[in-house]
Steps between C-alpha positions, in 0.01 A plus 500: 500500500708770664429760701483741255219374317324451831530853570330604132202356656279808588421459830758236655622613818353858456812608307491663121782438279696807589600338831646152452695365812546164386621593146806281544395197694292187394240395746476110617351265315212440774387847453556478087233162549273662716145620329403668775783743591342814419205424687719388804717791477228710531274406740625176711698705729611338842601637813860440621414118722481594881792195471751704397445794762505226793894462544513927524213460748697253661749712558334775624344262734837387626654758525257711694425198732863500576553818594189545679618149681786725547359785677246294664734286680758827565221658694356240638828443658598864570603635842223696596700629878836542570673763740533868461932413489462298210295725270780549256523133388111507378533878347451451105498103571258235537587243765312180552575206713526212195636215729582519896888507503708198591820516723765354333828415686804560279824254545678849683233479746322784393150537427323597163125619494358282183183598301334419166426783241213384303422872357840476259403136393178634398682800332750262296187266411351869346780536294519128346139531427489805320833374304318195397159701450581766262478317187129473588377852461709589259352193271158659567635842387580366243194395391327873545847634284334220225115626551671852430653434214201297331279776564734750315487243206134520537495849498712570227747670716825459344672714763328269766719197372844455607772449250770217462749628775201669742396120478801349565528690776185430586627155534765566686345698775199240539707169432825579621441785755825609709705772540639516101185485379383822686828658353470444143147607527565797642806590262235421208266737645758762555584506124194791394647587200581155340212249601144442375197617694416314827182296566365604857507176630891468401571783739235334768693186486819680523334650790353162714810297401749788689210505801550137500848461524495782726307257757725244414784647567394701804363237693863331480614820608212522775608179617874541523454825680265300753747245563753732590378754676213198735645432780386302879524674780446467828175743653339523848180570584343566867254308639358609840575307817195357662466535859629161598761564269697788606837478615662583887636843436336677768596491871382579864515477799506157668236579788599139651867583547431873572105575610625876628771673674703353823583674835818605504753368761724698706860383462685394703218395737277371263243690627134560320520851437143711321621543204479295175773330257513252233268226569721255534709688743331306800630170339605229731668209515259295718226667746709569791832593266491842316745524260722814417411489095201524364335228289547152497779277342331413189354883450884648570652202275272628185545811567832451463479293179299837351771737610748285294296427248488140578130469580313277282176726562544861481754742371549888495516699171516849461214724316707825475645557875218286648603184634174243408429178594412179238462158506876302387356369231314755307289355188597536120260556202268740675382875471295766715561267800353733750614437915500615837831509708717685742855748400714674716657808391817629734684851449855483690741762575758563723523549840650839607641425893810675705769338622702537843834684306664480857503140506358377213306180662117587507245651166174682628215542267337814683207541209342194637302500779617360730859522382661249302844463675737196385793467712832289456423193665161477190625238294193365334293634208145599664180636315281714709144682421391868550241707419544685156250787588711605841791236480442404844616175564270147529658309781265268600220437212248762386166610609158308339388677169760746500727631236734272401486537108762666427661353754899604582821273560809559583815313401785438620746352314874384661828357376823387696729761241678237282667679248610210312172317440210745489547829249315775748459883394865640412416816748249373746528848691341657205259277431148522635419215729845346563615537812838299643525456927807332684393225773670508827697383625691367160363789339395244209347733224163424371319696213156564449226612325174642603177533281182617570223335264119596444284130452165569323330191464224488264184267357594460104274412237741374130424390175689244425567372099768276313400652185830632430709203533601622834326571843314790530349683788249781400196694602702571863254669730590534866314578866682551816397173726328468793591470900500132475670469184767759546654347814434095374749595165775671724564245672849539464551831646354303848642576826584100481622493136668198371862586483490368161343823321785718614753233422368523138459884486862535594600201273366662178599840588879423559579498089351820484673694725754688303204643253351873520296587773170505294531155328602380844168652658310310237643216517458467834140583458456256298639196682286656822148477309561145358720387797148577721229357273689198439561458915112550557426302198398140710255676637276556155287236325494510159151603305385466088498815336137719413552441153704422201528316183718225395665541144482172293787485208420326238632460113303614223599559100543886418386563156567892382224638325637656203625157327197325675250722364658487139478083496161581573449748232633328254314158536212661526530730200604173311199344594264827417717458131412171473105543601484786281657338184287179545120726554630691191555190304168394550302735298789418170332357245607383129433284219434116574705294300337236232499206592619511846233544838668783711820603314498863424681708253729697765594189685682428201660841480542509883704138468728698270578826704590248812646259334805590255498098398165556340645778304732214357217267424354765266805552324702138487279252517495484090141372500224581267266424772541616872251386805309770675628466866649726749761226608824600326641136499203378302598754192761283396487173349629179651891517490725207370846467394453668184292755619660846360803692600563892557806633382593872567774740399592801252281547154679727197195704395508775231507768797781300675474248796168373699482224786315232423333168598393236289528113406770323502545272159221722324652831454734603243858490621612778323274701675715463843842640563 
C-alpha cells in the first residue's frame, strides 16, 4: 500500500487529495501493518521528551555558571583602593589580585614579579565549551524546524513546506553548520527571481544558525583579544601609618644637649659677659678648663660628618632655596608623610669696603658698625655676626629674647694669590667683593673676598611622598623660629666656631670662582644655609612624623573591559540561546509512533536535518523494511564483505550528461562514460 492510496482516505492526516506530499515515496512497512495508524495519527500526540531538551539545558547551565564563576571570582578579587598616581592603569580595566606574586630570581641576577592569570584560563575554557556545545541547540532547533514543517503538512500549506534544495540546505545548516553553510544559504536566498517560495522557519533557521556562529566565532575573537591586550601589573595602594608605626622624619631640639641659650664669653679673657650665644658656647673640657670651641668632641665630630655628608643620621636637602634637615635614611614606599623640622634660608652678597690706595695693606668696611677693617697681617678666613636691621656689629653674644632672626654674618674669605693653582676673577678690581692687599714687609699679595649674608632660620612643616619613583618634598609651609631655636641652629656663625665650617665654605667655593657674580652669590648662599644646619645638626633628636601612609605594591592581573565584557556577553547570550531553545521545545508536540513508547514523529525528521548519514539510510539502505529510530547507524543493515558498493561518475542522458551514484555490479555499464 503506498502512500497514495493512503492519502485517498478521506480524512487521513487532514489532507484532501489535491495536496499529496508523499505522492512519490512508499511508507515503512511498520506503518503499512499498523491498524491503528489513523487513530494514532490523529489523536496520540506526544510532547517532545524533556530528555532531549536536557543536553541544551545543560549547556545553558554551563555556560552561565562559568561565566558567572567568572565574574564572581574577578570581583571578588578586584582592587577596591589604589593611589590617586595610578588611576590610569584601572581606567576602562578591571584589576583583581588572582594570586600574591612570587619573586623569581633570573640566572642574570635580576628579579621577575610572577603571578597566575586564572581570568584567561577561564576565558579559553569558554571558548572550548561553546565549540563542543553548539551541536546541542542546534539539534533542538532542529526539532522545532520539524514541528514547523509537520504542521504545514497538517495544514495543507504547501508554501509552508520546504522543497528539495530549501531541505538540503536545511541539512546543511543544522547538521553541518559552519561558515559555507551560512554562504550557500545566503546566495540561495539572494536568488528572488529564480527560487521557490520560502517557508518562515527556513529564513528563522537561516537566522539562529548565523546568531550561532556569530557566538562561536566571537567568543574566539573575545578571547584572543583578552589574551593580548590582559596584562599584570604592578599597583600600590596606601594604607595609613598607625601611631606606633610612623617613621623618624621629624626633628627637634635635643633639650639634653641644649636646654637654652649660654652666656657668652669674652675673648681673650674668657670672661662671662650678659649676653647670650649658642648653648653650647660655655662648653668645657673638664670643670675648671673652659675650652675655646664650643661643643664637645663627639657633638663637633658629627657635626662634621653632616657638613660632609658623612653622617649616618641626618643630611641637608634643599626645598627650593631652603636648606632642610632629614633623617640619612629617609623611608621608601610611603605618601602624605607629614613632619616637623628646622631650614635655614641664607641670602649672600657682596661686601662693598675701601681700600688704603696709598699703600694698599688694610680693607675697612665703614657700613658696619663698628667698622669692619681687615688689615695685612689678617691671614685667616673669619665669620662674624651683625645686626641686619642697623648692621651694628655682635661682638660678644646677643641680648636674651632679642632679634636675632634674621640674623647677619659677615665673611671673609682670603687666599695667598697663586695664580697657577686657583682660577680667581680675571679683573678682581672690577669685581664686587674682591679685594687684593700686599703684607709687609715681603709685600706677599693676598686676595679676598667679602660677603655679607642674611640667615633666616625657620620651623618647617613638609609632606613627604615616594609616589613618583623619586623623593619628594611637598606641602612646604614655613615660620620664622624662636629665641631659643634661632641661636641653637647657628651655631656655626659662634664667636667660638669650629674652624672647620669656614674651611668647608672656602673649600666648595674655590671651583666657583671664575662664574658671574649672581650664580656666585647663590652659590654661596647655598653652601652657607646647608653648611649651618648640618654644623648645628648634633644638637637635634630625631621625631616620627604627624601623619602619613605607607604605599604597599603589589601585582594584580589587568583585564580591559571591552574584550572582558564581550567573553561575558557572549557566554551568557549562549546560555540565554540555549535556555530559550530548550523551554520552547517543551511545549512541541507530534504524532507518537506505533509501536514504540516515546518516539515521536519529528524526532525522526529532526535525526535527519542533524544528521546528513540518516539522509543516506533513507536512500541506500535498499531495504523494503526500515526501523523507526532516530540513531542513523541503526538504518542500515549489518555490513559484511558482500555488502553493496557505490560507484559514481558521468551518465549520457537524452539532455546530455548528469552525475551520478549508484551500485557497483548492478548498473548497466553502458550507462557510465
Amino acid at each position: 500500500m503506498d502512500t497514495k492510496n493512503i492519502l485517498e482516505q478521506p480524512g487521513l492526516l487532514g489532507e484532501d487529495q489535491s495536496f499529496n506530499p508523499y505522492s512519490e515515496t512508499e511508507m515503512s512497512s511498520e506503518l503499512n501493518k499498523a491498524a491503528s495508524f489513523r487513530s494514532l495519527l490523529l489523536y496520540k500526540r506526544k510532547h517532545l521528551p524533556w530528555v532531549v531538551t536536557l543536553p541544551a539545558i545543560m549547556t545553558g547551565l554551563l555556560n552561565a555558571g562559568l561565566a558567572s564563576f567568572f565574574l564572581g571570582w574577578l570581583m571578588s578579587h578586584r582592587v577596591t583602593s589604589h593611589i590617586l598616581a595610578d588611576d590610569g592603569l584601572f581606567r576602562n580595566a578591571l584589576v583583581a589580585v588572582e594570586q600574591k606574586g612570587q619573586l623569581v630570581q633570573n640566572i642574570d641576577g635580576s628579579v621577575t614579579l610572577e603571578t597566575r592569570m586564572y581570568g584567561l584560563t577561564l576565558s579559553s575554557i569558554g571558548v572550548q565549551l561553546i565549540s563542543l556545545s553548539i551541536s546541542f541547540p542546534i539539534t533542538l532547533f532542529a526539532a522545532w524546524v520539524s514541528a514547523s514543517w509537520w504542521n504545514g503538512l497538517q495544514q495543507n500549506h504547501a508554501e509552508a513546506l520546504p522543497t528539495p534544495i530549501q531541505y538540503g540546505l536545511l541539512v546543511k545548516l543544522c547538521g553541518i553548520s559552519g561558515f559555507m553553510s551560512v554562504f550557500e544559504t545566503s546566495r540561495y536566498i539572494s536568488r528572488k527571481s529564480s527560487r521557490a517560495g520560502i517557508p518562515s522557519f527556513f529564513i528563522l533557521t537561516f537566522i539562529v544558525i548565523c546568531i550561532t556562529l556569530t557566538l562561536r566565532y566571537t567568543s574566539s575573537i573575545a578571547d584572543t583579544w583578552l589574551h593580548t591586550t590582559a596584562s599584570t601589573i604592578i599597583y600600590r595602594s596606601s594604607v595609613p601609618f598607625t601611631s606606633s608605626g610612623l617613621p623618624s622624619m621629624g626633628s627637634v631640639i635635643n633639650t639634653t644637649l641644649c636646654p637654652g641659650p649660654a652666656y657668652d664669653l669674652i675673648l681673650p679673657t674668657l670672661e662671662q659677659s650678659s649676653n647670650f650665644s649658642n648653648c653650647l658656647h660655655d662648653a668645657r673640657a673638664s670643670a675648671s678648663s673652659p675650652v675655646s670651641k664650643w661643643g664637645s668632641a663627639f657633638e663637633i665630630d658629627q657635626g662634621n660628618l653632616a657638613l660632609n655628608n658623612r653622617s649616618t643620621i641626618s643630611q641637608v636637602v634643599f626645598v627650593g632655596d631652603i636648606a632642610v634637615l632629614v633623617p640619612k635614611e629617609l623611608p621608601s614606599l610611603v605618601d602624605g608623610v607629614h613632619f616637623d623640622t628646622f631650614g635655614i634660608q641664607t641670602q649672600c652678597f657682596p661686601t662693598i669696603c675701601e681700600d688704603n690706595t696709598i699703600s694698599n695693606h688694610s680693607l675697612s668696611c665703614q657700613s658696619f658698625d663698628p667698622a669692619w677693617n681687615i688689615s695685612g697681617t689678617d691671614h685667616s678666613t673669619s665669620l662674624g655676626q651683625y645686626n641686619v636691621t642697623d648692621k651694628r656689629r655682635l661682638l660678644a653674644g646677643y641680648p636674651m629674647g632679642s632679634n636675632i632672626n634674621p640674623l647677619g654674618a659677615l665673611l671673609t674669605f682670603i687666599w695667598e694669590s697663586q695664580r697657577d693653582t686657583i682660577a680667581f676673577p680675571s679683573n678682581i678690581s672690577a669685581s664686587p667683593g674682591w679685594y687684593q692687599i700686599q703684607s709687609p714687609p715681603d709685600l706677599e699679595l693676598f686676595t679676598f673676598y667679602i660677603a655679607e649674608c642674611k640667615v633666616n632660620v625657620y620651623d618647617i612643616s613638609l609632606v613627604y611622598s615616594t609616589l613618583n619613583g623619586e623623593l619628594s618634598f611637598d606641602g612646604l609651609t614655613f615660620t620664622p623660629s624662636d629665641f631659643n631655636t634661632t641661636s641653637a641652629l647657628l651655631a656655626g656663625m659662634d664667636s667660638l666656631y669650629p674652624d672647620t665650617f669656614m674651611n668647608f665654605l672656602q673649600t666648595t667655593l674655590q671651583p666657583y670662582l671664575t662664574l658671574p657674580q649672581e650664580t656666585f652669590s647663590s652659590v654661596l648662599s647655598g653652601n652657607m644655609s646647608a653648611g649651618l644646619l648640618a654644623v648645628a645638626s648634633p644638637l637635634l633628636e630625631q621625631r616620627p612624623a604627624l601623619n602619613g601612609s605607607s604605599i604597599i605594591v603589589q601585582s594584580a592581573s589587568r583585564y580591559p573591559l571591552a574584550p572582558l565584557g564581550l567573553a561575558l556577553a557572549v557566554l551568557y547570550s549562549y546560555a540565554f540561546m540555549a535556555f530559550t531553545l530548550a523551554f520552547i521545545s517543551l511545549f512541541l508536540s507530534s504524532p507518537l509512533l506505533p509501536g514504540t513508547s516515546n518516539l515521536t514523529l519529528i524526532e525522526l525528521m529532526q535525526a535527519r536535518l542533524t544528521n546528513p548519514l540518516a539522509n543516506m539510510g533513507d536512500h541506500f539502505t535498499g531495504a523494503g523494511y526500515q526501523p523507526l529510530t532516530t540513531s542513523a547507524l541503526d538504518l542500515f543493515p549489518s555490513e559484511s564483505p558482500l555488502s553493496r558498493r557505490l560507484r559514481f561518475g558521468l551518465v549520457r542522458t537524452d539532455e546530455g550528461m548528469k552525475f551520478e551514484m549508484d551500485n557497483a555490479g548492478t548498473v548497466n555499464d553502458e550507462k557510465w562514460d
